[in-house]
C-alpha positions as CSV (number, residue, x, y, z in Angstrom):
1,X,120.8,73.0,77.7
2,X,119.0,73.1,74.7
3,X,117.3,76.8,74.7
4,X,114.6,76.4,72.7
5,X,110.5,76.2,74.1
6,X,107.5,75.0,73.7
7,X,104.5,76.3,75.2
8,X,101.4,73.5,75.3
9,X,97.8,74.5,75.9
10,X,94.3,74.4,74.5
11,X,93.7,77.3,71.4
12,X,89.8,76.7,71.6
13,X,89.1,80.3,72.2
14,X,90.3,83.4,73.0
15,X,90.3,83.5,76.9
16,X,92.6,83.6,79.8
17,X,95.4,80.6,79.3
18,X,94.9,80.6,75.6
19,X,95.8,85.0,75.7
20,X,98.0,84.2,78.4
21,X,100.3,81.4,76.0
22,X,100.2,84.0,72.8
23,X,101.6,86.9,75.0
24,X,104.1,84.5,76.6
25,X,105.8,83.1,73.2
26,X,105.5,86.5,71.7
27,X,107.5,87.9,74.8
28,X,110.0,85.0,74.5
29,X,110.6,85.2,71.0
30,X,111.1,88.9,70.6
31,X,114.0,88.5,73.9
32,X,115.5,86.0,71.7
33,X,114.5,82.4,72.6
34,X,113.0,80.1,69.9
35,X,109.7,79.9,71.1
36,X,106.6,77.5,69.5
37,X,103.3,77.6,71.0
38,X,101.2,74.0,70.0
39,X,97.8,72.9,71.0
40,X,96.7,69.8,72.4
41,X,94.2,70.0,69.8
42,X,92.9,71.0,66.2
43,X,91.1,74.2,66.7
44,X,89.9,77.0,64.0
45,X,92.3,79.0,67.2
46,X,95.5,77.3,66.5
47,X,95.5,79.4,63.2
48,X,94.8,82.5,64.9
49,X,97.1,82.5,67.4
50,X,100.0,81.0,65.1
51,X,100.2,77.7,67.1
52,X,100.7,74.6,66.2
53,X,98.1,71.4,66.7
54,X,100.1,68.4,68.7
55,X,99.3,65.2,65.9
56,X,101.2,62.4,68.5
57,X,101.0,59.9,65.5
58,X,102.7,62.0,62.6
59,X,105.5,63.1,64.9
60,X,104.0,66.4,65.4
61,X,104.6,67.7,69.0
62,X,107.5,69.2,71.6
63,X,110.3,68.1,71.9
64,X,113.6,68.4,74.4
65,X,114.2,72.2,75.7
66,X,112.1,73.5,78.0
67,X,108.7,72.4,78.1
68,X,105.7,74.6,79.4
69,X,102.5,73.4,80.0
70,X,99.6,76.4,80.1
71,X,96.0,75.1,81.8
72,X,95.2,71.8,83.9
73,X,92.3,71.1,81.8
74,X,93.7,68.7,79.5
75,X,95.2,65.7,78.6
76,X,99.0,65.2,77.5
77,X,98.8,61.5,76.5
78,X,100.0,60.1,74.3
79,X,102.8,62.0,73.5
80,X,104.1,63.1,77.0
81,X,106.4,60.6,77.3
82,X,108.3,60.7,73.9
83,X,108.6,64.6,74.6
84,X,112.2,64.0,76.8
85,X,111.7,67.9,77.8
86,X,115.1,68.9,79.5
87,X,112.8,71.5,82.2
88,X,109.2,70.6,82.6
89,X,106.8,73.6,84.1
90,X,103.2,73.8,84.5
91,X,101.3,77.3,84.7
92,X,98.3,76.8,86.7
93,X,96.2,79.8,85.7
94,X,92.8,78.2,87.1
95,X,91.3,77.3,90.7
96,X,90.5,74.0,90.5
97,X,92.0,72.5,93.0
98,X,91.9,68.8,92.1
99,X,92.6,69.5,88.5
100,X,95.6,70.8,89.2
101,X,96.7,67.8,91.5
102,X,95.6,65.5,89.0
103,X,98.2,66.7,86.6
104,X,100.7,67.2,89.0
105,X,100.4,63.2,89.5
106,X,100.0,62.3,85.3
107,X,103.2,65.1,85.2
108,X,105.5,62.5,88.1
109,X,106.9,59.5,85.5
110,X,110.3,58.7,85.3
111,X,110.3,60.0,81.3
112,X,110.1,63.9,82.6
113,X,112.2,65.8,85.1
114,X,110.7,67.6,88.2
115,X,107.8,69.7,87.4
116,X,108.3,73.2,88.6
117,X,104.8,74.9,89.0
118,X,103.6,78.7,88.5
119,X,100.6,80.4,89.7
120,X,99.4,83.5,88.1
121,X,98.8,85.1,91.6
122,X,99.5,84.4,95.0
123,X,96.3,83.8,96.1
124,X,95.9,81.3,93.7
125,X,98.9,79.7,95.0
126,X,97.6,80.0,98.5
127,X,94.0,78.7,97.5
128,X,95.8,75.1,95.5
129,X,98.1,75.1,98.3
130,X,101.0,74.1,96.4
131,X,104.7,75.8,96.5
132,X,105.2,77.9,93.3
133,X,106.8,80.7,91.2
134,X,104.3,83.6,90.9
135,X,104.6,84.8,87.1
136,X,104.0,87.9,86.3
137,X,101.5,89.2,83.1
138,X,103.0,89.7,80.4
139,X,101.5,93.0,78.7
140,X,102.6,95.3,76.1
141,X,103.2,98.0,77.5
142,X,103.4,100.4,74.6
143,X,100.9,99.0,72.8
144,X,98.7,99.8,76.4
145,X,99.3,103.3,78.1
146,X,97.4,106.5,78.8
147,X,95.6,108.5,76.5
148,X,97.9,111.4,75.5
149,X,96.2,115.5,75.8
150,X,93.9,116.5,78.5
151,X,91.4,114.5,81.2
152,X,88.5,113.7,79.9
153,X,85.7,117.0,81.6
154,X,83.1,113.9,82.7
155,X,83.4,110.4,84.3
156,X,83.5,107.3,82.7
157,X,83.3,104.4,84.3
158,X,84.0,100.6,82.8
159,X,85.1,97.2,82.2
160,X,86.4,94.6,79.6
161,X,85.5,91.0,79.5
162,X,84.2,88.0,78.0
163,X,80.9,88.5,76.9
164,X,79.1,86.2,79.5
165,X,76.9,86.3,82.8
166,X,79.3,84.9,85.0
167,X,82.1,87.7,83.9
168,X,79.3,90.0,85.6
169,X,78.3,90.4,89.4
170,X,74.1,90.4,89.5
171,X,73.9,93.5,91.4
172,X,76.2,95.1,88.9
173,X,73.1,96.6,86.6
174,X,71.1,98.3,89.5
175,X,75.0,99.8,90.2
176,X,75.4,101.1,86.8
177,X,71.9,102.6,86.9
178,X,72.5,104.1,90.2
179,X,75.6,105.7,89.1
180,X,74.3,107.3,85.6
181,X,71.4,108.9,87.8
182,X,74.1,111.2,89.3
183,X,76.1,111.5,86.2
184,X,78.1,109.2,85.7
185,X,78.4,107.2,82.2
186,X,79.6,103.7,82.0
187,X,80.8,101.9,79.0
188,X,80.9,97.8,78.9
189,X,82.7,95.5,76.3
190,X,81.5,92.5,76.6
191,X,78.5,93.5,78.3
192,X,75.6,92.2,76.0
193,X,74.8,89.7,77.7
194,X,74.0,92.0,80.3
195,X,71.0,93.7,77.8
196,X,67.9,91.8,79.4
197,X,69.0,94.1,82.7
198,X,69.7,97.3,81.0
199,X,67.1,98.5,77.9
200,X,67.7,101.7,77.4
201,X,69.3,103.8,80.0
202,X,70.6,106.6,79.0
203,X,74.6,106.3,80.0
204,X,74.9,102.8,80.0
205,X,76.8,101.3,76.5
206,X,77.0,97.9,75.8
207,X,79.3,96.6,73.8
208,X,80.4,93.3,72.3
209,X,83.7,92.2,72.6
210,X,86.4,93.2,70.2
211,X,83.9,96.2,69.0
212,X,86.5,98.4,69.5
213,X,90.5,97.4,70.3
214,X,91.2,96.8,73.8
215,X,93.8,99.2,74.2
216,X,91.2,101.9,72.2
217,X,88.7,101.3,74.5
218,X,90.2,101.3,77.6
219,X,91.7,105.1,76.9
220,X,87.7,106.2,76.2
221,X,87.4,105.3,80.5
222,X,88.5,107.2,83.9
223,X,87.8,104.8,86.3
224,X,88.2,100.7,85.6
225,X,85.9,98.8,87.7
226,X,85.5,95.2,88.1
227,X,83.6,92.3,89.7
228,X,82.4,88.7,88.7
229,X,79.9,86.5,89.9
230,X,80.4,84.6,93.2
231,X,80.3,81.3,91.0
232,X,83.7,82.7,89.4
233,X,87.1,82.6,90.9
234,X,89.0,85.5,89.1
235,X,92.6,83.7,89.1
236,X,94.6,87.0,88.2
237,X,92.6,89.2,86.0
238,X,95.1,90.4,83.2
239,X,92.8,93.4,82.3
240,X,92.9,94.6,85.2
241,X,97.0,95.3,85.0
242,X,96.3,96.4,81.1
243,X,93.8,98.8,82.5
244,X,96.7,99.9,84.9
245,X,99.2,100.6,81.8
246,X,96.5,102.6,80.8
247,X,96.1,105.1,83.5
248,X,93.7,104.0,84.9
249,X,92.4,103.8,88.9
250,X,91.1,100.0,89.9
251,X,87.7,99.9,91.6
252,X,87.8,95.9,91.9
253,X,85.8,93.2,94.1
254,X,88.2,91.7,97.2
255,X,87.6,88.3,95.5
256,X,90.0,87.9,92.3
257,X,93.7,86.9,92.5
258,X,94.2,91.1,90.5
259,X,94.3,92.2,94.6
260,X,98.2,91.2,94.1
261,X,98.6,94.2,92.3
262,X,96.4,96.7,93.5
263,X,97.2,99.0,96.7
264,X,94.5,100.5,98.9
265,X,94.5,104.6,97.5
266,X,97.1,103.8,95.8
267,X,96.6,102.5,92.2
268,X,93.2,101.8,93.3
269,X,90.3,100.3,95.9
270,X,89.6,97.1,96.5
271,X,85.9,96.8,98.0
272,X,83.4,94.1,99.9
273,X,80.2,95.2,99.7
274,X,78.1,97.2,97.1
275,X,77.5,100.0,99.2
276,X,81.5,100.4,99.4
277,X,81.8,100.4,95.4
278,X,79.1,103.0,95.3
279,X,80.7,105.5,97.2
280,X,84.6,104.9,96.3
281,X,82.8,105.0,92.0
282,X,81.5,108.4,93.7
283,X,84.5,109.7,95.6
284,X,86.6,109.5,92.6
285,X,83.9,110.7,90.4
286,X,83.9,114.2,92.8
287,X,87.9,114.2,92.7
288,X,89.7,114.4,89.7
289,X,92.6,115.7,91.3
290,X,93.2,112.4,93.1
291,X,92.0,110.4,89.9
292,X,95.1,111.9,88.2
293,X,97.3,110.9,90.8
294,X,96.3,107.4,90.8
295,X,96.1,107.0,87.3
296,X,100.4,108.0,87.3
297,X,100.5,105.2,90.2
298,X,98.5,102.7,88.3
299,X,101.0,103.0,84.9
300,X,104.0,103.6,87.2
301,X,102.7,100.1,88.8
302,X,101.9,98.4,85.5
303,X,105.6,99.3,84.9
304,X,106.5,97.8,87.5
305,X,104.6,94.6,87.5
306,X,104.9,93.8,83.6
307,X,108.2,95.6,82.9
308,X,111.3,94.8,81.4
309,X,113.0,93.5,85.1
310,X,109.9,91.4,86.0
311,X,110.1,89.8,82.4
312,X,113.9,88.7,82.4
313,X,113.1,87.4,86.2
314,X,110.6,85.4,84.8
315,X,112.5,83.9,81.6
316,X,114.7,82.9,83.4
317,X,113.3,81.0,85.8
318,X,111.3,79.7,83.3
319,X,114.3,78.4,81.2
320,X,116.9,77.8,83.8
321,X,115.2,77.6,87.2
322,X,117.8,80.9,88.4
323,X,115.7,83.1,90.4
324,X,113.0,82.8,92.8
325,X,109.3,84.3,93.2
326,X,108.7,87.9,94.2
């Protein structure tokens, strides 16, 4: 089989699948397979990621090897069938249900081999209701770990996301307020659209995104804590196992796919209500000793989850089929 693979998504922006595709071809090439991510699209983003846009009528898009299609949100026509992949797989990385059966059917032609489909979490999987691999993120791991030298003396609580509402829960503000009232500072990145809520309150930062580097700002934190609005399904929440390779205990809403990862007292708390993140935000705030020990769970669990094992599970499966889902 011919080795080499092409990853196919939309570079439009810098967001889950379009992060998700970069990491992947970076991870493939550096373990030796020759790796070329494309877009189904021209983009200002295909430069920035180093992609390359699919141009169907200047002969410009994958072909043979393994073919890997990132995102359900798009159309492959009308170059899919000229594309003669040798092993076809689609990433779903979104919950929309029918979108994801719609490509599933444009994917069934007699030009392409089976389509084998991941999920980015298994309650994605469970939600689309369709048999799949469950692929694990792909993080740098030395590029994210703990802050080196001793605990910070205070508590700092935070999150990291796209700067937009529905990346925020609406009783989040009145939680952060709460919180700095007893001491507790928290620190946002890609939080200003949050600034109509919060003018002003001492212990409340809001930053926009890519103010500081990801990895930078996560080590400023002791606690990561995370909920979305109802309106968003959270498919897997990479940040939330970067936050873990930085040391750092989850305090998440039950809702997002990221509850794969994360184990009651663990590496972290997964609440319902906000009454429960109140008082877990507080518990940890009162016990350092036990937000040390989670924060050597949570890395020894990013280890785990995005480690070298997990990653040559996952290549090959995705270049050979050998292997199945954890």
């Amino acid at each position: 089989m011919n080795t080499a693979v092409h990853i196919v998504t939309r570079l439009h922006g810098i967001g889950g699948a379009e992060t998700h595709s970069f990491d992947l071809a970076n991870a493939l090439r550096e373990s030796g397979v020759t790796t070329t991510l494309w877009s189904d699209t021209p983009s200002p983003f295909v430069a920035h990621f180093g992609g390359v846009a699919i141009s169907p009528f200047s002969g410009r898009f994958p072909k043979g090897g393994t073919l890997i299609i990132v995102g359900t949100y798009f159309s492959l026509e009308p170059w899919i069938d000229h594309a003669r992949p040798e092993r076809l797989v689609l990433i779903c990385v979104n919950s929309h249900p029918q979108q994801l059966y719609a490509t599933l059917a444009a994917l069934d032609r007699p030009t392409l081999p089976p389509v084998q489909v991941a999920f980015v979490s298994t309650r994605l999987r469970d939600t689309m209701g369709v048999p799949g691999y469950i692929c694990p993120e792909i993080v740098d791991l030395k590029r994210f770990h703990p802050a080196a030298g001793m605990p910070h003396s205070d508590t700092t609580i935070g999150r990291l996301s796209r700067d937009i509402p529905d990346k925020h829960h609406p009783e989040d503000p009145s939680l952060y307020k709460l919180l700095g009232w007893h001491g507790i500072r928290t620190r946002i990145m890609g939080g200003t659209c949050l600034s109509p809520c919060i003018q002003d309150e001492p212990g409340i930062e809001l930053l926009a995104i890519n103010t500081e580097r990801p990895e930078d700002f996560l080590r400023t934190l002791d606690v990561f804590y995370y909920r979305t609005s109802p309106q968003l399904h959270e498919a897997s929440g990479r940040v939330i196992v970067e936050a873990m390779a930085c040391g750092l205990p989850i305090v998440a809403h039950r809702s997002g796919g990221y509850t794969d990862w994360i184990e009651q007292g663990r590496n972290g708390y997964i609440f319902s209500t906000q009454e429960e993140a109140y008082e877990l935000l507080m518990r940890l705030h009162h016990a350092p000793a036990e937000r040390q020990r989670m924060s050597e769970d949570a890395r020894a669990s990013a280890e785990k989850i995005a480690g070298h094992g997990a990653r040559l599970s996952y290549f090959s499966w995705l270049t050979t089929g050998a292997g199945i889902s954890a």
